[in-house]
C-alpha positions, 0 to 999 in steps of 0.5 A: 421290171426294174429290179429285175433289169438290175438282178440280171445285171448283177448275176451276169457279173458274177464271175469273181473277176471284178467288184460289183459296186451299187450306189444310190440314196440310202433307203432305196432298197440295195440292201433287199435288191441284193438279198433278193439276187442270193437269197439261194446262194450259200457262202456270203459274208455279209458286212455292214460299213455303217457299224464300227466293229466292221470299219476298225476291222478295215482299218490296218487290215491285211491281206492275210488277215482278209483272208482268214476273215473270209474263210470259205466264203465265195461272195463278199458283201460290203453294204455302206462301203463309203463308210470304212476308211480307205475303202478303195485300197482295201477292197483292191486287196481283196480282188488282187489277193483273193482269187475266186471270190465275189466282191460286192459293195454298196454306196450311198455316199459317192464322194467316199466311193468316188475319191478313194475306189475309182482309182484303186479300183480302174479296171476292176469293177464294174458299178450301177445305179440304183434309185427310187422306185420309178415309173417302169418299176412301178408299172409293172407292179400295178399296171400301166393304167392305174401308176398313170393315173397316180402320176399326180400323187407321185409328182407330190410324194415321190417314189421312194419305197417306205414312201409307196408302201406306207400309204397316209403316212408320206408326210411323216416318212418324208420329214424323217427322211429329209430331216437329217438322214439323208444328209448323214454323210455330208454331216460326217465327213464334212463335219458341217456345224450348221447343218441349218444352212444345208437346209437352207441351202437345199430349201433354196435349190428346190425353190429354182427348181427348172431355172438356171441357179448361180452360185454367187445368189445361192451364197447371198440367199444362204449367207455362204461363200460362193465356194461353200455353195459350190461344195455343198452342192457338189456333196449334194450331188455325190450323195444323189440327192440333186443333180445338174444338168448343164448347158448344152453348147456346140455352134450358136456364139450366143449359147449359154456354155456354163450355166447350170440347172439342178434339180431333185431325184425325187419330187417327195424329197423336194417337197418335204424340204419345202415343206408342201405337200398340196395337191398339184390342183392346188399349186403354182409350181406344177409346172417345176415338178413336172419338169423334175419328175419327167427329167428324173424318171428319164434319167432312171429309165436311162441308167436301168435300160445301159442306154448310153446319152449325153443329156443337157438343157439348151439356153441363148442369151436371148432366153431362148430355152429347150429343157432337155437335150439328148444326144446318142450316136451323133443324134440329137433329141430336144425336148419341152415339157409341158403337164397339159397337153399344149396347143402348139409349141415349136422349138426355137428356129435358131436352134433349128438352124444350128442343129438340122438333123435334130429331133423335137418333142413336147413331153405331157402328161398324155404322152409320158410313157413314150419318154420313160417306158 
């Protein structure tokens, strides 16, 4: 379902007038995605950013020498554009000089992307998401029945793809990857020379997972500076391995208006970095990893189906709390979440009061499918 929301997507922009840019966590399956969009198609040239013959090839290049690079080819694929040096102002070249010709690039790594192609690029591309493997996708595959019933396995292992097809070896496939590989960028560009206090750092995050974080106790935890853990997160971030939901604030003088919550694109990689991997039966965090999985898969649902919301928590300073707030068209959506169906819950009657025509829910795990289906 999911893949072929993205293949529709991606084949209705074929027209060679803008770059298509697909970003997402390394080992998510662009590289297949887009093999699978043109395996029919004749004429691509495929580059790979990851190999260094192709980023000192990019490194002085012209538009004349582009030119004669490509030849006759109709589609260019650049995989790992973060990779190549100044790719921003090389792939603009391409677009601007070489007429008829498709440009497509992958990015696992956004700050790269981000800092040197949105602005050369304004204009003249448009870009996607691509993530782990979710709950749609995967509903579509073994039905909705069966991957509701996996849910608490998935809460556990995730969704990555190695992941889900390489049953009883989620432990080691996980370790491999949160052990240095998805951070090979950070460690790259930043030229982190104590990595461990990345996974320190990481270690810490997936621990306050559903709470409020503050840089300053992230840097006492850590032994950074404040600004370092607000680098790294950041990096963090732009890389998709975490991100973070802020504060939502309009009428309330008590609201909380900076404050911040991060959490995990998948619940696997969380876990491997904590290393616990125990049944949800067997846990007293299921409560945080609930929460992670429901907010990660709404986001994907989000992006994969171009419904385009605002989404934040809420907090007073009375600890008055509502854990994902949506707004869309001038609505706005709250909801709490909870992995057993609750008895009764109400949204705070401050918040009520503030926002008359809001709307409340109580996402569980009987309820799911209305959230992220």
């Amino acid at each position: 379902m999911v893949k072929r929301i993205l293949k529709d997507i991606i084949l209705s922009k074929v027209d060679g007038n803008k770059a298509i840019v697909l970003m997402g966590p390394r080992q998510v399956g662009k590289t297949t995605l887009l093999q699978s969009v043109f395996k029919k198609q004749q004429g691509i040239l495929w580059l790979n950013g990851d190999e260094p013959d192709i980023q000192n090839l990019f490194s002085n290049i012209t538009s004349t020498r582009l030119k004669a690079v490509i030849g006759n080819n109709k589609i260019v694929i650049i995989d790992e554009a973060q990779r190549i040096r100044d790719i921003g102002i090389r792939l603009k070249l391409i677009i601007d000089n070489i007429p008829n010709v498709q440009l497509i690039a992958t990015g696992s790594s956004s700050f790269e992307i981000a800092n040197q192609v949105n602005e050369p690029l304004t204009g003249r591309k448009w870009e996607y998401k691509m993530f782990p493997l979710s709950f749609q996708e995967m509903v579509s595959h073994n039905g909705f029945l069966e991957e509701k019933r996996l849910v608490p396995h998935r809460m556990v292992y995730g969704y990555y793809p190695d992941v889900i097809n390489h049953q009883g070896d989620e432990k080691e496939i996980l370790h491999q990857l949160s052990d240095s590989y998805l951070y090979k960028d950070i460690l790259m560009w930043e030229q982190i020379k104590k990595p461990d206090k990345l996974i320190k750092l990481l270690q810490a995050l997936a621990y306050q997972v559903g709470s409020q974080v503050s840089y300053n106790e992230l840097a006492q935890t850590t032994g950074l500076d404040s600004k370092t853990v607000e680098r790294y997160i950041l990096l963090l971030e732009q890389t998709y391995i975490i991100f973070r939901l802020h504060s939502f604030s309009r009428n309330l003088r008590n609201e909380l208006k900076f404050s911040k919550k991060i959490y995990f694109y998948d619940n696997g990689i969380r876990n491997s970095i904590i290393t616990n991997f125990n049944q949800i039966e067997n846990r007293n965090d299921i409560g945080a990893l609930w929460e992670n999985f429901i907010i990660s898969e709404r986001i994907k649902y989000l992006n994969y189906n171009q419904l385009w919301t605002n989404y934040w928590y809420w907090r007073t300073r009375q600890q008055k709390e509502i854990d994902f707030i949506e707004e869309s068209d001038g609505h706005i959506n709250a909801y709490e979440f909870k992995f057993k169906p609750p008895q009764k819950v109400k949204p705070p009657r401050s918040f009520l009061n503030a926002y008359k025509n809001s709307s409340f829910k109580v996402i569980h795990y009987d309820n799911l499918e209305e959230f992220v289906l």
